[in-house]
N, C-alpha and C positions, 0 to 999 in steps of 0.2 A: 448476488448472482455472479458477479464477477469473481467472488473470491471461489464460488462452487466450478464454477470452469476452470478456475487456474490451478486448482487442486487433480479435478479430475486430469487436465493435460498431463502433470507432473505423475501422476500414478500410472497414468500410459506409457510416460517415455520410461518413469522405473522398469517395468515389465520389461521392454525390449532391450532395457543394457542387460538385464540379468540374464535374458536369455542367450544358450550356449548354440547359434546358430551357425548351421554349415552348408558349403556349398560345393558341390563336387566338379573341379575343373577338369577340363579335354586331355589338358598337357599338361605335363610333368610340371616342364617350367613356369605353370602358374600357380603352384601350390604351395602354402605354406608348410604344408606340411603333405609327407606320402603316408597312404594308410593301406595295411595289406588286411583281408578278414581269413583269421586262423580257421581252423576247422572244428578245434577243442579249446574252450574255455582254459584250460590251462596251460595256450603256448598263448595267451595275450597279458598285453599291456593292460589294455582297457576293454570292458565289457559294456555294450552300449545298446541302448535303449532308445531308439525310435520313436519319438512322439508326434502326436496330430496336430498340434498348437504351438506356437511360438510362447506364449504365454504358459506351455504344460515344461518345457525345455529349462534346465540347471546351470550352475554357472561354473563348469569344468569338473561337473561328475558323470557323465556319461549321458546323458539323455540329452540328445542331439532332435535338433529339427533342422530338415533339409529344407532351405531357399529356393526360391527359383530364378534368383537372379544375384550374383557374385557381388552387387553393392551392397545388399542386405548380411550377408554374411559378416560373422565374426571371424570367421578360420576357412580357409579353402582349402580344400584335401584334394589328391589325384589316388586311386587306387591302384597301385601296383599289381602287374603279374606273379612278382616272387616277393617270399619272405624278405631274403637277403636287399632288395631295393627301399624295403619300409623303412622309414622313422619309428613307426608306431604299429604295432601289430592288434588290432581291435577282435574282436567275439558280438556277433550280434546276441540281446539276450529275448526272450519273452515277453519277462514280466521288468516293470519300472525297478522293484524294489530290489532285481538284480543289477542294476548299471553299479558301476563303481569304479574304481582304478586297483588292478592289482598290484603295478610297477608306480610305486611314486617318484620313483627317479625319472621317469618317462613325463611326467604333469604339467613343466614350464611348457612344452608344446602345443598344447591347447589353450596359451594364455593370452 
């Protein structure tokens, strides 16, 4: 029994390192990163993919799940007004099996 619990906890905390979880700060200054959302998939960095689950979320391919609270968070983003302020210029997509990274020069930042 002990060892079915000690497996199960481990398979829990796997799931939440793997997940690519974010959280959107007020101000600038608390972000690890700035994110501006283009208008056309083809002036981004990254196209990304909004999911329901922490557990449905990738591990810096673009399918992000938003936190509700900045402890939980892997990456804290601020969204910019202008292109020119971003780090990282994102494209929200659809479907999952569009996220992905266009710029992988861009990639160490969601690391």
């Amino acid at each position: 029994m002990k060892k079915i619990i000690l497996i199960t906890f481990l398979l829990f905390n796997f799931i939440e390192i793997k997940a690519q979880k974010v959280y959107s700060v007020d101000y600038a200054s608390q972000a690890d990163v700035k994110v501006f959302v283009v208008d056309y998939e083809s002036q981004a960095d990254l196209k990304v993919y909004k999911v329901d689950y922490s557990s449905q979320a990738g591990k810096n391919d673009g399918n992000w799940y938003f936190v509700d609270y900045a402890s939980q968070a892997d990456k804290k983003i601020y969204f910019v007004d202008y292109s020119s302020q971003a780090d990282l210029k994102i494209y929200f997509v659809d479907y999952r099996s569009q996220a992905g990274w266009k710029k992988a020069s861009k990639k160490q930042l969601m690391y």
